[in-house]
Steps between C-alpha positions, in 0.01 A plus 500: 500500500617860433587653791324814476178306574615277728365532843725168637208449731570817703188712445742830518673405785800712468788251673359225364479652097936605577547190615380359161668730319155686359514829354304738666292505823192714672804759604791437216403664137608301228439512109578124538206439596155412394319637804716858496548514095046451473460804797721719375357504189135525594616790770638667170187445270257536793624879508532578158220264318489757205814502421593133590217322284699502217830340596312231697271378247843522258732338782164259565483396090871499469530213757198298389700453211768436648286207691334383171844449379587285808170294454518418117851390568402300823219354421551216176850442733299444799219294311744293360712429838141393602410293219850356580422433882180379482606178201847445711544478858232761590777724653343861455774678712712623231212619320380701797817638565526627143176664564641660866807667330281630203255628786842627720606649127191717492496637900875561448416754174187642663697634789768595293237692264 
């Protein structure tokens, strides 16, 4: 899992997110992550929805093609890991963890956006 999502289980518990080595906490700003990077960016358009409309809905379109990307890629590779699984052993867990880093892929870039 991307670590700017991660929680580790500590529901914002600040010693317990720096002992997992998690960006960001109730009290520590980070643009690393998810939590910090979504509020600051709604604090921002919140104040100014006029004059922030426009680059969300672009920023917004601009990674849902970024996404759709991902997805065409992913998906005949995932189907076919599947297909694979299912008439073999029945051993999914590759397939699923091709799906988790395409899914960590995506969290990673919308942070970063």
């Amino acid at each position: 899992m991307d670590a700017s999502y991660d929680d580790y289980n500590c529901s914002a518990r600040l010693a317990c997110r720096t002992g997992a080595g998690l960006p960001g906490a109730m009290l520590s700003f980070s643009w690393n992550s998810g939590y910090w990077v979504n509020s600051a960016v709604a604090k921002l358009v919140y104040g100014g929805v006029d004059s922030a409309k426009c680059a969300v809905v672009d920023a917004k379109h601009a990674f849902e093609a970024y996404a759709e990307g991902l997805l065409a890629d992913a998906s005949p590779k995932a189907s076919s890991c599947f297909s694979a699984a299912a008439s073999d052993d029945g051993d999914a867990s590759k397939c699923v963890a091709m799906l988790d880093d395409v899914a960590t892929a995506a969290t990673k870039e919308a942070t970063a956006r």
